[in-house]
Structures are given as structure tokens and as C-alpha cells.
C-alpha positions as CSV (number, residue, x, y, z in Angstrom):
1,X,13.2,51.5,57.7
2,X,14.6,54.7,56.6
3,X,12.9,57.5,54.0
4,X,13.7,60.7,52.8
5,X,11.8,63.7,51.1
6,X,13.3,64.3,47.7
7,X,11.8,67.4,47.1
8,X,8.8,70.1,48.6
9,X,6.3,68.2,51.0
10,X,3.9,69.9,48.5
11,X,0.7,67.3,49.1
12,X,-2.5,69.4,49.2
13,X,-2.1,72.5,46.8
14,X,-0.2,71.3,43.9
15,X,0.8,67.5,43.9
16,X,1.4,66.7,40.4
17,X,3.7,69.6,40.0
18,X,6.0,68.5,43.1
19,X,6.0,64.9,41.5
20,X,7.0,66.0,38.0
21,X,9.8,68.0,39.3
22,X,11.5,65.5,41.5
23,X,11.3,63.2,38.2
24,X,13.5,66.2,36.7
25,X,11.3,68.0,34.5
26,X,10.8,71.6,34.6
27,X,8.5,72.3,31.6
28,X,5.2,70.9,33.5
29,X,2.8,72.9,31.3
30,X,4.2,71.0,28.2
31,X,4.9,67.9,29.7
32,X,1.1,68.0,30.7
33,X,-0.2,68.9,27.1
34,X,1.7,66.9,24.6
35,X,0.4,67.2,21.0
36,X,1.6,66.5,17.2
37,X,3.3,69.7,17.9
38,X,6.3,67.6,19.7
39,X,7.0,65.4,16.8
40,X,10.1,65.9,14.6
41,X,10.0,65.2,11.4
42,X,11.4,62.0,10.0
43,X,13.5,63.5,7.2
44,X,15.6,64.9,10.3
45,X,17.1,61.2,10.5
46,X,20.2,60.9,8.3
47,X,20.1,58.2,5.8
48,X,16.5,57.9,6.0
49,X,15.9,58.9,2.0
50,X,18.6,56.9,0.9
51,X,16.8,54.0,2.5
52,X,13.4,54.7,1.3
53,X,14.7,54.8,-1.9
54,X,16.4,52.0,-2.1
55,X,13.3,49.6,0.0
56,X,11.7,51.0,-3.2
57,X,14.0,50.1,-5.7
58,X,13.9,47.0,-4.7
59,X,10.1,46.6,-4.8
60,X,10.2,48.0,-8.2
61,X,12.7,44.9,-9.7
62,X,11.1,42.1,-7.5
63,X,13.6,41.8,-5.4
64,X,13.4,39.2,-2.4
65,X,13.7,40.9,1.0
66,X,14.5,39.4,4.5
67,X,13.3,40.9,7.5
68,X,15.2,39.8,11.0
69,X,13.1,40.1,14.0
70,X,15.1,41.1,17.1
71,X,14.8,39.7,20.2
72,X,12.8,41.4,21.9
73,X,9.7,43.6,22.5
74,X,11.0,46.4,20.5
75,X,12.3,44.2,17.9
76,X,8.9,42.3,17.7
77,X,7.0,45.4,17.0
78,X,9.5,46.9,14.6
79,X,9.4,43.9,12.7
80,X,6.3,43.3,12.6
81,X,5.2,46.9,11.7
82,X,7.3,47.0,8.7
83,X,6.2,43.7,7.2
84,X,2.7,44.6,7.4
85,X,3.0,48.0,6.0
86,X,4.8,46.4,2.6
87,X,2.4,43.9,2.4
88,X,-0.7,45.8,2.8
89,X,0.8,48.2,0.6
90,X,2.5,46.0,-1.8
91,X,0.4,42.6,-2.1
92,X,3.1,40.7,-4.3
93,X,5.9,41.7,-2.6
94,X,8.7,38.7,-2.1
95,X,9.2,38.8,1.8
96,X,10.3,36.6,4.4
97,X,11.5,36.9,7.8
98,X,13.5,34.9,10.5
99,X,13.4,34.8,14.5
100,X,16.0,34.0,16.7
101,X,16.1,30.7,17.7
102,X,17.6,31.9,20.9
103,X,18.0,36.3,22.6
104,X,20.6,36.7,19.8
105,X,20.7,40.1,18.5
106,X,21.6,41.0,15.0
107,X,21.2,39.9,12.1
108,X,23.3,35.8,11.2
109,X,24.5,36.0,8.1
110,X,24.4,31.9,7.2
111,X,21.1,32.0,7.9
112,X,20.4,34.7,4.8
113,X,18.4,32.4,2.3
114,X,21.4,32.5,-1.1
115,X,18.2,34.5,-3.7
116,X,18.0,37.4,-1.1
117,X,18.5,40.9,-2.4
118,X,18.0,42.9,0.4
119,X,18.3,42.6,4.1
120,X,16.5,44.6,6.5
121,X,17.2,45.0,10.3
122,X,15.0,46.5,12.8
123,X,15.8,47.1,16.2
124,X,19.4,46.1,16.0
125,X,22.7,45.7,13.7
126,X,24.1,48.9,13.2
127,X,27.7,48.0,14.9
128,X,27.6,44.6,12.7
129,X,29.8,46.2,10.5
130,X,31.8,42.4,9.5
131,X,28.3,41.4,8.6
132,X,27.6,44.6,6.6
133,X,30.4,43.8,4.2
134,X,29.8,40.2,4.5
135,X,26.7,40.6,3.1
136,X,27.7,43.5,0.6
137,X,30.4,41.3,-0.5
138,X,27.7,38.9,-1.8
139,X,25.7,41.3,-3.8
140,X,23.4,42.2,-0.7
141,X,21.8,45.7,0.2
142,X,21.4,45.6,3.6
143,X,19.4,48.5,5.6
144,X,19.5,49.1,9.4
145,X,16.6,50.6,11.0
146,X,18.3,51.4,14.8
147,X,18.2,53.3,18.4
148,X,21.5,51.6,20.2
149,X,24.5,53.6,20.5
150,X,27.4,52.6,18.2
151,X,31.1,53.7,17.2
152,X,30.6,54.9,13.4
153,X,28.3,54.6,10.5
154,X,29.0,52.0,8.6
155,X,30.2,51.7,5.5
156,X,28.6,48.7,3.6
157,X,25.3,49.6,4.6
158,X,22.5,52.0,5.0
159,X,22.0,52.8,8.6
160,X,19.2,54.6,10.3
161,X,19.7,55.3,13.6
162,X,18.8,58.6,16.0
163,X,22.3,58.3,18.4
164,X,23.8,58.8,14.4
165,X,21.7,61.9,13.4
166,X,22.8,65.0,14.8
167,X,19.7,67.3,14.0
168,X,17.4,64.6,15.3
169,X,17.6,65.7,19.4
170,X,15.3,62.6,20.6
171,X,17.8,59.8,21.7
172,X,14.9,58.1,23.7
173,X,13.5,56.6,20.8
174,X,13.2,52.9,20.2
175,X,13.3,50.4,17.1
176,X,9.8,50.8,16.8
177,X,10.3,54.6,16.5
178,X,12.6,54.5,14.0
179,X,11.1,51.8,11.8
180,X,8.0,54.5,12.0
181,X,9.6,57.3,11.1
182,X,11.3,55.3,8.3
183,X,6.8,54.0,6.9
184,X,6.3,58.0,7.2
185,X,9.3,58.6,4.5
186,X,7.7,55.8,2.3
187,X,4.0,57.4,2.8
188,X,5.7,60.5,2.1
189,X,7.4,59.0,-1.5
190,X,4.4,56.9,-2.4
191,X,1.9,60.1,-1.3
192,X,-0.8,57.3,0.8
193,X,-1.3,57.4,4.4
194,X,-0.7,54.2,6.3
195,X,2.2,54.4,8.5
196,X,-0.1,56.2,11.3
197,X,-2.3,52.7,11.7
198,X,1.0,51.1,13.3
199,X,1.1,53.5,16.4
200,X,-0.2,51.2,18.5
201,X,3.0,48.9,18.1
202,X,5.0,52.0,18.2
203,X,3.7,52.8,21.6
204,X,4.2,49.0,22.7
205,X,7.7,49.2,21.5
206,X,9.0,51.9,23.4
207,X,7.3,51.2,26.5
208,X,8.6,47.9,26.5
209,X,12.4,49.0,25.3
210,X,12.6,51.5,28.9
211,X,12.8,54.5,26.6
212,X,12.8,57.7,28.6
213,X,8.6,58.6,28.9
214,X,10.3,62.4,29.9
215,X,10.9,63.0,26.1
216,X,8.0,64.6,24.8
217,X,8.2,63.4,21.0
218,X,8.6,60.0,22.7
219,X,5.9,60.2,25.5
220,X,3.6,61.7,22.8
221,X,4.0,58.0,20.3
222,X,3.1,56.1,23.5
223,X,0.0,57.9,24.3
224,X,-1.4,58.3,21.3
225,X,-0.9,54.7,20.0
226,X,-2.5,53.6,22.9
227,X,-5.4,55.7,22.7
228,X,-6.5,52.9,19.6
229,X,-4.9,49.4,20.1
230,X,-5.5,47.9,16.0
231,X,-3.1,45.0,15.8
232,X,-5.6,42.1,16.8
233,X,-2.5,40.1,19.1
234,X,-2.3,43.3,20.9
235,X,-6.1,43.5,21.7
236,X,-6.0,39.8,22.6
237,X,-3.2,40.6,25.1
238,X,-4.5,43.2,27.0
239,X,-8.3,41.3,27.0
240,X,-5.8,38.2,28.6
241,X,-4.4,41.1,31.0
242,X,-7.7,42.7,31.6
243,X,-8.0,41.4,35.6
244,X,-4.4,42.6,35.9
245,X,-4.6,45.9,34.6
246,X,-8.7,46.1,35.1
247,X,-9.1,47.6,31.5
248,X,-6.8,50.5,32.4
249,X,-4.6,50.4,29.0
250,X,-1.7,53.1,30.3
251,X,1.9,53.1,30.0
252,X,2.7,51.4,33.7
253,X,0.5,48.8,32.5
254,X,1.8,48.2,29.3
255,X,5.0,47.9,31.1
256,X,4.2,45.9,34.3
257,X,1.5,43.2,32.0
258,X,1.9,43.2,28.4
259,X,5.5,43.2,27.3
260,X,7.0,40.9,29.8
261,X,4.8,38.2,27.9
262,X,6.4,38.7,24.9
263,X,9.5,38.5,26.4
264,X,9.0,35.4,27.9
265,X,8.2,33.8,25.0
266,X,11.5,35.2,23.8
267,X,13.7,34.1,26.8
268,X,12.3,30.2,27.5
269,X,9.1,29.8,24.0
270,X,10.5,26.9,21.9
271,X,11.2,28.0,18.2
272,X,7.6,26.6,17.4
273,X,5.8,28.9,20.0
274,X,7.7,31.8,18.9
275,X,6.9,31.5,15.5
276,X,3.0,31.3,16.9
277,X,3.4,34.6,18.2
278,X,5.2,36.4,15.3
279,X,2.1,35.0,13.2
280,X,0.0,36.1,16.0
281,X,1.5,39.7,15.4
282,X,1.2,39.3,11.5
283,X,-2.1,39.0,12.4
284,X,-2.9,35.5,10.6
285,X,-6.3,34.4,10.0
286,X,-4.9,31.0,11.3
287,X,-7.3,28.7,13.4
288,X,-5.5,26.6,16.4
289,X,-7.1,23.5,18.1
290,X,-7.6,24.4,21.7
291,X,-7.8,20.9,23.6
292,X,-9.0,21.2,26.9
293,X,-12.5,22.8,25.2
294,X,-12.2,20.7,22.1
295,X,-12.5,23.9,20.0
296,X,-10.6,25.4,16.9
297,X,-9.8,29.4,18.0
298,X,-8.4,32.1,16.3
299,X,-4.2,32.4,16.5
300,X,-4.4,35.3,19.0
301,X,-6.8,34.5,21.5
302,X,-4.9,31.3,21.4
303,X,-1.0,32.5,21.4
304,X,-2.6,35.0,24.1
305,X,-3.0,31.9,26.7
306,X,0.3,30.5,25.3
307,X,2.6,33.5,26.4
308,X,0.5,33.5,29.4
309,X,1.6,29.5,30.2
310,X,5.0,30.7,29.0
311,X,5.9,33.7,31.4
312,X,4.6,31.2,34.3
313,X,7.1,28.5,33.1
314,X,9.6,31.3,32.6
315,X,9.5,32.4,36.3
316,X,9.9,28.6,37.7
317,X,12.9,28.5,35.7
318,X,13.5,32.0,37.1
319,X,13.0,30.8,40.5
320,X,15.2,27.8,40.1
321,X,17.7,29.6,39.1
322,X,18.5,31.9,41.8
323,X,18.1,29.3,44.4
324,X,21.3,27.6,42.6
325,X,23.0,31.1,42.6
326,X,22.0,31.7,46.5
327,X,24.2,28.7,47.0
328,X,27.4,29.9,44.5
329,X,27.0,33.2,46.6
330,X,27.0,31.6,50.3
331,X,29.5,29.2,49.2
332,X,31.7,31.5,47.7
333,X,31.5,34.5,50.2
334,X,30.3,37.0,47.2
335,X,28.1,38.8,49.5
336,X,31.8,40.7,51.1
337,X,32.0,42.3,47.6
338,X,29.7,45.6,46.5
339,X,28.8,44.5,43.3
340,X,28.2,40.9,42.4
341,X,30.0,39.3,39.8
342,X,28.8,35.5,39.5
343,X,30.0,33.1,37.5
344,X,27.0,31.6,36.5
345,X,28.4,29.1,33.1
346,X,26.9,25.4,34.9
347,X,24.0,27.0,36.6
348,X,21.9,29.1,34.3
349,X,20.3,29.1,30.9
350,X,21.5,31.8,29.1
351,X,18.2,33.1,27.9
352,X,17.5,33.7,31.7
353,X,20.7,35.8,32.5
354,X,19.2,39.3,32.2
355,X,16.1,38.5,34.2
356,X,17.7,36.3,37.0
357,X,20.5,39.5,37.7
358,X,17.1,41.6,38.2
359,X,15.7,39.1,40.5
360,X,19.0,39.0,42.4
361,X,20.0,42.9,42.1
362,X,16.3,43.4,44.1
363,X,16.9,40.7,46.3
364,X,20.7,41.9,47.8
365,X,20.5,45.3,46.9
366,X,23.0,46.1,45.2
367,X,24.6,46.1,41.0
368,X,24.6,42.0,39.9
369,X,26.8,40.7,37.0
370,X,26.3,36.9,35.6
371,X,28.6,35.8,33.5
372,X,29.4,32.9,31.7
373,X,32.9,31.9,30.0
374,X,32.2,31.6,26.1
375,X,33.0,28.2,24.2
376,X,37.4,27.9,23.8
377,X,38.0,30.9,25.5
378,X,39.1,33.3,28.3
379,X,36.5,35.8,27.5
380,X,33.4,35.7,29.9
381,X,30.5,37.6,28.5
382,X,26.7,38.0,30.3
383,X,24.6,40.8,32.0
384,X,24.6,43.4,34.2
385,X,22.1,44.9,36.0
386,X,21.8,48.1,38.7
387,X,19.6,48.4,41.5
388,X,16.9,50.4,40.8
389,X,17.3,52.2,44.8
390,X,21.5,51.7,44.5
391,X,24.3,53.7,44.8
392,X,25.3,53.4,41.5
393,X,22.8,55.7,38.7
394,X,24.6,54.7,36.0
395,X,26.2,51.1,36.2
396,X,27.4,51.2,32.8
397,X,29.6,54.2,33.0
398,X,30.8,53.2,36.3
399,X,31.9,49.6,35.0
400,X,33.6,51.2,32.0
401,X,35.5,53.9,34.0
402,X,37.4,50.7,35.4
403,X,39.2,50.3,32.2
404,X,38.9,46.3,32.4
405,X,36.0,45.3,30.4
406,X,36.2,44.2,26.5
407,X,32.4,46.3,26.5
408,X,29.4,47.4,28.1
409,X,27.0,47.7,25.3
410,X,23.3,49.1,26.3
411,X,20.8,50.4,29.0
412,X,22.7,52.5,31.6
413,X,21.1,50.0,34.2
414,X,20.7,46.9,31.9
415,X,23.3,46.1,29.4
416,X,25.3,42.9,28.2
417,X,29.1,42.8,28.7
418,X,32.5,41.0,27.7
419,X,35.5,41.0,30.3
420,X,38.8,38.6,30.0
421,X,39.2,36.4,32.7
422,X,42.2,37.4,34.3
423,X,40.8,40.9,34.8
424,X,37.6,39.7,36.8
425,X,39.6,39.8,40.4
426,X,41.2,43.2,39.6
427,X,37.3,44.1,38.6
428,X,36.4,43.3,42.4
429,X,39.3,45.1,43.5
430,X,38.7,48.0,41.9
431,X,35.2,48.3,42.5
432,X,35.2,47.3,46.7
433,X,37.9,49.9,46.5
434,X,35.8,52.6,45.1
435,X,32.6,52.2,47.1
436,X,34.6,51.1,50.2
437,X,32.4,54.1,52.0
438,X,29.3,53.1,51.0
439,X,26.8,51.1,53.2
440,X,24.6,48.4,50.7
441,X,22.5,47.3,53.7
442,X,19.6,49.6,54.2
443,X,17.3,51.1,52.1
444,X,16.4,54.3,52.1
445,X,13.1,55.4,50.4
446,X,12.6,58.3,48.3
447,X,9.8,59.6,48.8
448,X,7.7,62.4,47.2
449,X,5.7,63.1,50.1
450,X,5.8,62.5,54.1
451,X,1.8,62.7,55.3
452,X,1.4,62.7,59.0
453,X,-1.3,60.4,59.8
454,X,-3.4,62.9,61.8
455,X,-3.7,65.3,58.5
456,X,-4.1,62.1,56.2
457,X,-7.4,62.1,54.1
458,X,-8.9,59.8,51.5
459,X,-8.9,62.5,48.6
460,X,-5.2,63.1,48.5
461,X,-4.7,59.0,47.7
462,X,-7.6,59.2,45.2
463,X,-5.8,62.4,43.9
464,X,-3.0,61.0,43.2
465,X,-3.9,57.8,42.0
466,X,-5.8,59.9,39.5
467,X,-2.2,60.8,38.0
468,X,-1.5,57.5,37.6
469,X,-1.6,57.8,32.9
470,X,1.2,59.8,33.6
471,X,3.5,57.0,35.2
472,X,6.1,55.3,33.1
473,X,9.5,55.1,32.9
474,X,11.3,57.7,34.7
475,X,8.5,59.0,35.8
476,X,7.8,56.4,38.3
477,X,4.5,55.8,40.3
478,X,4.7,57.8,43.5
479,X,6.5,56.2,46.9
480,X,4.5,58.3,49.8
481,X,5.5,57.9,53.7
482,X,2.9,57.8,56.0
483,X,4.0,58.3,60.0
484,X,2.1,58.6,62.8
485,X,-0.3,56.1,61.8
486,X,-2.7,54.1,64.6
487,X,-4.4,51.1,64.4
488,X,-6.0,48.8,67.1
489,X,-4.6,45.1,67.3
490,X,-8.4,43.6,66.5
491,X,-8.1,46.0,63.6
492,X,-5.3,43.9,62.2
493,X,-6.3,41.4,59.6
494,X,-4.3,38.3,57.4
495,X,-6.5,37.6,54.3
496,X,-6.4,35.1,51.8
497,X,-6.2,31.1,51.5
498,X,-3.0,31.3,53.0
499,X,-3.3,34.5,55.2
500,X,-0.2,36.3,53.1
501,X,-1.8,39.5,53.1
502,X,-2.1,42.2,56.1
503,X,-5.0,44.6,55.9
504,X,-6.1,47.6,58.0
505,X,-7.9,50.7,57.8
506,X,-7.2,53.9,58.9
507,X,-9.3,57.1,58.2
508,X,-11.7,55.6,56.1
509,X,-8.6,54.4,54.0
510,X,-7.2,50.9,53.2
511,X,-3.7,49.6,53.8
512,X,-2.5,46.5,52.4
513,X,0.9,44.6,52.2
514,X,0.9,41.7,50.3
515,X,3.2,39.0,50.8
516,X,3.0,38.9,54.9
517,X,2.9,35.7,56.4
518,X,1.6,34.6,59.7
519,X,5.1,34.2,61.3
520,X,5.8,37.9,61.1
521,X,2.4,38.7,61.8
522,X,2.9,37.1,65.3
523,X,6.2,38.3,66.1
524,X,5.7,42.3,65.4
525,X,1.9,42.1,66.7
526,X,2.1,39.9,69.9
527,X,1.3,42.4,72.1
528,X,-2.1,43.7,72.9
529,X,-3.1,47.4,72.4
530,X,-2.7,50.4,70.1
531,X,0.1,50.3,67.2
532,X,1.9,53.0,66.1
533,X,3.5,52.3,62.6
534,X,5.2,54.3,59.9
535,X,4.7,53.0,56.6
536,X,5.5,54.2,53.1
537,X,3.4,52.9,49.7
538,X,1.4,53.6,46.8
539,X,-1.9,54.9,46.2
540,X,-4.5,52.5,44.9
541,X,-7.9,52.6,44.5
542,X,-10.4,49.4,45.6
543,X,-13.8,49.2,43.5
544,X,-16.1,46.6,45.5
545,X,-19.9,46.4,44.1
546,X,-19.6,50.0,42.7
547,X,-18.2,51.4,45.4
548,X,-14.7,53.2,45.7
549,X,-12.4,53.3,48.7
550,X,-9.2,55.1,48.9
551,X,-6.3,52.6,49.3
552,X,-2.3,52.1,50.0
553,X,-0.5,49.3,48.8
554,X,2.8,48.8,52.0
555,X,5.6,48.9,50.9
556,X,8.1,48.8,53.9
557,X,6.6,49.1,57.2
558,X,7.9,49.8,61.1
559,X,6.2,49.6,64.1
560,X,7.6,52.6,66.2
561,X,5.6,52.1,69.4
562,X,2.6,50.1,71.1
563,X,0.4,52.0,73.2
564,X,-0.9,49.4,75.5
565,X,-4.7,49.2,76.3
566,X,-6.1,51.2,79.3
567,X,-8.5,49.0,81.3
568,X,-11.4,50.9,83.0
569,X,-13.2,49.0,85.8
């Protein structure tokens, strides 16, 4: 086990400052008092009139308008948010709106119903630019309501979108943003109020899209939205979450239990179940039949349990999946090359690509690309994912500087991607050739802080775990190493049904490792005596029967020495 300090070993007088500045941000005071004053005002994204006024127009001659969820989070809440706000504020409105029946993105022009007027896409579409004029071609306004990066503005459409608006400096803004800023212009024209109740889903949408929680007009949406959670799926969510996230409702939590149920449901939920939870998030007054109490329930208590029974379903399949991808890799000797590029077209539904190359990226450390050769042609398309503690910061750029890929279209870290087939072995060529230097095989922790076990007290892991509202994406929890640290071999514990979890205490404070089986219990802890062991983790807190205890959740562990027990006679 290897760690190093990233920045000051600053632990007693000013932790949260040493912590914020090895995340990169130098404006602590600001980043610590967000406030209305960070917001930039929505007329600041271009087009945003032009589409206000023309979603009003419409309205005005009774048009019919289609709404097309995305698939995803962000394009769940964007969606949703906009089709509540025209119905609540125009009851007669003539709406309707389509999901995915798989993670397409975009909006499918075939399946436009022939009397629509208007088409409206949150959370995607703005590089659709055939389907733009397809639809213009056919009479049909369309208006794109976007975050992702794209070549041009189109030209047969009315695009919305913050990487296309010069004077509007926040590019860490999701759908959900967007489709906000875009109910503030329509407040502003129809001189009401009501854009502000959707912050809640504005929150959820840009914690579950990744986007940057450093950007203070950004970090400011997801706080205050989820200072008041009003859309009733969402409270039913985190009540379903509650022994997970025990009530905390924070932006790690948010992240780590909330959207990856929605996502689920995205990935492997049958078209039936999906459509549950868009009415769940519509916020129907719909009563289900619940068999196994023999009750009728409302829609979002009831979708709550569903996603629930869908991420679980989702993560066999998961599991499955990369045991058949082990094999492709052992039997094909990918584990020679840097990055791994799997073709994964007989193995793997392609809902699951993007969360199986996670799953492996952890699990060999190092970038993983699945792909999977599209019907009648040499193309392969799938996903690529970094590792998080890699080599590689931004996979995306790397993978375009090779000048062989058709695109890389996304996250810097998560992104789909198109290559021809004859360029995949020059891919692997170029890329073992360019990291030929680097050694994938060890880990090494970054840590903020390196405590030696003999100056270790309880307050600086309740101190820090105080911090923890302020963790979210790139501004990650805290990794601490601990060295030095002793503890007796009748100390040593294995809890649980299936003794998986290793437990000691040390200076009144708890360490834990989950996921430690008996076998390596025995083999690192055979000998009798004093352990010395270096350790790094994350600060926790354990609340038994009122009472609080200081606590350290192992990460990676190492014992460095035993001091064997002195007999006295």
C-alpha cells in the first residue's frame, strides 16, 4: 500500500481550508458562503427569449407540444420540471411526452405523433441537426433546452445551451439547469412566480449529471433545492433511502443513493416500469395494487420499492456481466494492454455498457472501453470510462489526441464513442506506446492528511465528518492515512452473519473495513501479539442508543510489523 500527501499536513488548525485547496479552489471564503448572489441571470443564455416566445406562441394557438424525456437523471428531471410548470400554469395545455424505450439519447423523429406543432428537448439534441431540419421540413418548431458540448448552433432549431452562450461563464450546468433558467424567462414574460418550486429537481439533476459542485452558481442550485424536497417521488425516494443515507439529504447522498435508482430503471426497467416512474415524477394521484400486503398505495411510495427491486436486478445483470468479460480478458490476454478495449457485441446488454466499464475500470485499474460492432457495419461504437485514481485525468482528450476515433462525445471520464474497426489495433498501439512508462499495478492514495497514530484523537474524525454537506463531485469526501497505529490481536474482531467485516478500536475510535473475509483474516493475523498497521479511510461517525463514537471506514490497509507478546513469569 502506497499514499501520498497532496497538499499541507494541515489537520488540527485549519482542516477545511487544506481540503478545499487540494480540490483546487482558492476563493474558500466564497466557496463557504454561497448565496443568490452567485446566480447569473438567465437572459445571459443566447436564444433563451426567442424560445420563451415561441413555447408561448404556441400556447396562445393551441398548439400540440411533445416533450422527449432523456435518458437519464438529468433528463428525467428536466422533463419532468417543464411539463409540470406548463401544466400547472396552463391547465388546457395539449402535451404529451415520450421515454426511451431503451438509453437512447435525442429526440426519434418517427416517433413524433403527425398533429405535433412543437417539439421540445430537454437534456439533449442540440448536435441532431438532420433531425432539426427533418422536423422543420414538416412544419415543426423544435426547441433544445441543452448543457453537452456541440460543433455549431443549428440552424432549423432553437437551441439553448450554456457551452453555446459566450456571456453565460457557468459550463457546469446540467439539463435541469438549463430547462430552469429557461421557466425563470417564462415567469419573467408571464410576471408569476413558479419556476423556483422546481429547485428541488434542479438540484437532483445536476448532482446526478456529475456537474462540477466547485462552480458556485451550480453548487448554490444543489443546495438550496435540497434544503426543500416538493416533488412527492423525490420525498418517497429519499424516505426509501432513509437507512442508507440516515435522513442526511446532502449532495454525496443524493449522489451515492438516489440517482443511481433512477438510473436503473433506465438502464434494465421494462418500458411499463419506466413509464411508472415518469408518472411517479408527474406526480399522479394514481393508486397501485401492492400484493404482498393486499393494499392499494399511492404511485410513489409504490414506484419507490420498484426502482429499489430494479437497481438490485440491475446489479445481478451487472455482476453477470463482468464475470463473462473476466473470461474475454484472460482468454484474450487484454490485461498486456494499458487501456482496455473489449469487444463486448455477444456478451453484454447494451443498456449495461456504461456501468459494467465502471465496474471493470475499478476492478483493473486502469481506463476500460466496451464496444460493440453496430448492425451491417465496420463501425464499433460503446463506452469509455477512466479510473477515478488513473493515470489518465482526462480520458477523453487523450483518446481523441490519437486521431483514430469517429468521436468521443461527453464526460472527460465517461463518454460514448464510435471507432472503425480496422483502427482498433493501431488504437492499442498507439496507446501501450504512449504510456509504455507507466506502472498500472499499484495504487497510490492521495491523501489530504497523514495522522500519526500517537497524535490521533477522536475530535479531528468528528471534525471532519462535520464537513461532510460540502462533499460532492470534485470535491470528494476526504481519504486520510493513519500510520503508526496498534492494536492487540484479541482486539481484532470479524462481525456479521458471515464475519465480512473487521473491526477494532484505537483511541477511543472505531475502525472498520467492510468486505474482509475470514481467509485473509487468518493469513495477515496468525500470529500472536501487538499489530502495527498503516491504514488510510474516511471519517464516519457511529450513533448507537444516543451515543456517538468517532469512526474510520478502511480503506486499504498494511500490516508493517508484529510486536510479539512479552511473557512475564
Amino acid at each position: 500500500m502506497k499514499y501520498e500527501l497532496i497538499g499541507k499536513n494541515d489537520y488540527f488548525l485549519n482542516p477545511i481550508e487544506t481540503i478545499l485547496k487540494n480540490r483546487g479552489i482558492e476563493d474558500i471564503q466564497s466557496f463557504l458562503n454561497i448565496s443568490e448572489k452567485d446566480v447569473i441571470h438567465w437572459s445571459l443564455l443566447r436564444n433563451i427569449v426567442r424560445a420563451a416566445e415561441c413555447l408561448l406562441e404556441h400556447v396562445k394557438k393551441g398548439s400540440y407540444i411533445f416533450v422527449q424525456y432523456d435518458s437519464d437523471i438529468d433528463g428525467i428531471c428536466s422533463s419532468t420540471m417543464i411539463i409540470k410548470y406548463l401544466k400547472k400554469v396552463f391547465p388546457d395545455i395539449k402535451l404529451q411526452w415520450r421515454i426511451h424505450n431503451g438509453k437512447e439519447h435525442g429526440v426519434i423523429v418517427n416517433e413524433v405523433p403527425d398533429d405535433v406543432d412543437l417539439v421540445i428537448i430537454p437534456d439533449a439534441g442540440s448536435n441532431q441537426y438532420r433531425e432539426h431540419k427533418q422536423l422543420k421540413d414538416k412544419g415543426i418548431d423544435v426547441i433544445v433546452l441543452d448543457h453537452h458540448d456541440c460543433e455549431k448552433e443549428s440552424d432549423y432549431a432553437i437551441v439553448v445551451n450554456n457551452q453555446l452562450s459566450p456571456d453565460y461563464l457557468n459550463k457546469n450546468f446540467s439539463g435541469a439547469g438549463i430547462v430552469f433558467k429557461f421557466l425563470q424567462a417564462l415567469d419573467d414574460k408571464l410576471q408569476i412566480n413558479h419556476a423556483n418550486h422546481y429547485l428541488d429537481l434542479v438540484a437532483v439533476g445536476n448532482i446526478g449529471d456529475m456537474m462540477d459542485s466547485r462552480e458556485l452558481e451550480t453548487r448554490y442550485y444543489m443546495s438550496e433545492g435540497l434544503k426543500k424536497i416538493n416533488n412527492k417521488f423525490l420525498q418517497a425516494l429519499f424516505d426509501k433511502q432513509e437507512f442508507s443515507t440516515k435522513g442526511v439529504v446532502n449532495l454525496i447522498n443524493t449522489a451515492f443513493y438516489i440517482a443511481p435508482l433512477c438510473n436503473a430503471a433506465i438502464r434494465v426497467g421494462s418500458h411499463e416500469e419506466k413509464m411508472q416512474m415518469i408518472n411517479a415524477f408527474l406526480e399522479s394521484d394514481e393508486k397501485i395494487y401492492y400484493k404482498r400486503k393486499d393494499i392499494y398505495e399511492d404511485i410513489q411510495t409504490n414506484t419507490a420499492r420498484l426502482l429499489a427491486n430494479i437497481r438490485a436486478r440491475q446489479n445481478r445483470l451487472r455482476d453477470k456481466g463482468v464475470e463473462a468479460i473476466n473470461e474475454r480478458i484472460e482468454e484474450k490476454n487484454l490485461l498486456q494492454n494499458k487501456i482496455l478495449i473489449i469487444n463486448v457485441t455477444d456478451l453484454l446488454d447494451k443498456n449495461l455498457t456504461g456501468l459494467v466499464a465502471n465496474q471493470l475500470s475499478r476492478l483493473y485499474k486502469r481506463p476500460v472501453l466496451l464496444i460493440r460492432q453496430k448492425d451491417d457495419s465496420t463501425v464499433f461504437g460503446g463506452s469509455a470510462r477512466g479510473y477515478e485514481k488513473g493515470f489518465i485525468k482526462d480520458l477523453k482528450g487523450f483518446l481523441l489526441d490519437t486521431d483514430k476515433f469517429i468521436f468521443c462525445e461527453g464526460h472527460k471520464s465517461a463518454f460514448g464513442i464510435e471507432i472503425e474497426g480496422e483502427n482498433l489495433i493501431n488504437v492499442n498501439e498507439i496507446v501501450n506506446e504512449k504510456l509504455s512508462e507507466i506502472d498500472i499495478n499499484m495504487d497510490i492514495h492521495e491523501v489530504d492528511f497523514i495522522i500519526p497514530g500517537k497524535q490521533l484523537a477522536d475530535s479531528i474524525i468528528k471534525d471532519i465528518h462535520d464537513l461532510r454537506d460540502y462533499w460532492g463531485q470534485r470535491v470528494e469526501e476526504p481519504l486520510l492515512a493513519f500510520s503508526g497505529i496498534e492494536v492487540n490481536k484479541e482486539d481484532l474482531m470479524l462481525l456479521g452473519s458471515n464475519r465480512a467485516t473487521l473491526k477494532f478500536t484505537f483511541r477511543g475510535i472505531e475502525f472498520i473495513k467492510f468486505k474482509f473475509n475470514e481467509n485473509e483474516f487468518n493469513d495477515l493475523f496468525s500470529n500472536n501479539g501487538t499489530f502495527v498497521i498503516d491504514l488510510v479511510g474516511r471519517c464516519g461517525l457511529n450513533i448507537w442508543e444516543g451515543k456517538e463514537k468517532a469512526q474510520v471506514i478502511i480503506e486499504d490497509f498494511e500490516v508493517i510489523k508484529v510486536k510479539k507478546k512479552q511473557w512475564v513469569f
